[in-house]
Legacy VTK file of the C-alpha trace (Angstrom):
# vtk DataFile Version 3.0
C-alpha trace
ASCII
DATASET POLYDATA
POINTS 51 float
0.000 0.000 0.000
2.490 2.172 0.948
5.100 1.692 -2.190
1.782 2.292 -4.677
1.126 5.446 -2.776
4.558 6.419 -3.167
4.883 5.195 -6.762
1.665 7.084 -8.002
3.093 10.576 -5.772
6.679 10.069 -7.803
4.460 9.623 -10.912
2.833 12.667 -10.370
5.512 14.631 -9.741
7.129 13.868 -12.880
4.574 14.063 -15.197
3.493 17.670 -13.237
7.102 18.795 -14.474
7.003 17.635 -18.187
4.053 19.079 -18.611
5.406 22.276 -17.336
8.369 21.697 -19.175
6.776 20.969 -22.913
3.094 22.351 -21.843
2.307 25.937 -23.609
4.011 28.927 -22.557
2.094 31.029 -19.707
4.360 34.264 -19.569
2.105 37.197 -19.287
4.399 39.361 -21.161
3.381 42.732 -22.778
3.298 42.484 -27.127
6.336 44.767 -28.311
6.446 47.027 -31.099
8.072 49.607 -32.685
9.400 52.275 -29.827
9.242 55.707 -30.096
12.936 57.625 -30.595
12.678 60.186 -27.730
17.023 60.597 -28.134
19.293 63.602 -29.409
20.193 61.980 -33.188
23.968 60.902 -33.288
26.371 64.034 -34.286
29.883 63.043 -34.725
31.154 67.207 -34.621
29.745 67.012 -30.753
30.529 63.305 -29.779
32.844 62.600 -27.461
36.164 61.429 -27.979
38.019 58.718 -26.254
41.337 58.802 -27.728
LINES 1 52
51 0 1 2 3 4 5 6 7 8 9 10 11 12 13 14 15 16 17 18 19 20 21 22 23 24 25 26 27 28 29 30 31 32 33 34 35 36 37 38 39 40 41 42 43 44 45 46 47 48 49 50
């Protein structure tokens, strides 16, 4: 009785993980886009040089 109970609890266990493993993804994560430039374009006359 005993190994069975354990047997089906390591059974669970496992099969809990693969499907968490290959199951569908469940990040809640925002959809991305194209971001708006709020910068100072690049001007090489006011750069800063490191040499």
């Amino acid at each position: 009785m005993v190994i069975s109970e354990m047997l089906a609890k390591v059974t669970q266990y496992i099969s809990e993980a693969a499907m968490r493993i290959f199951g569908p993804s469940d990040d809640a994560y925002p959809n991305t886009g194209v971001q708006p430039f709020t910068g100072e374009p690049y001007n090489e006359r006011t750069a800063d040089n490191w040499w």
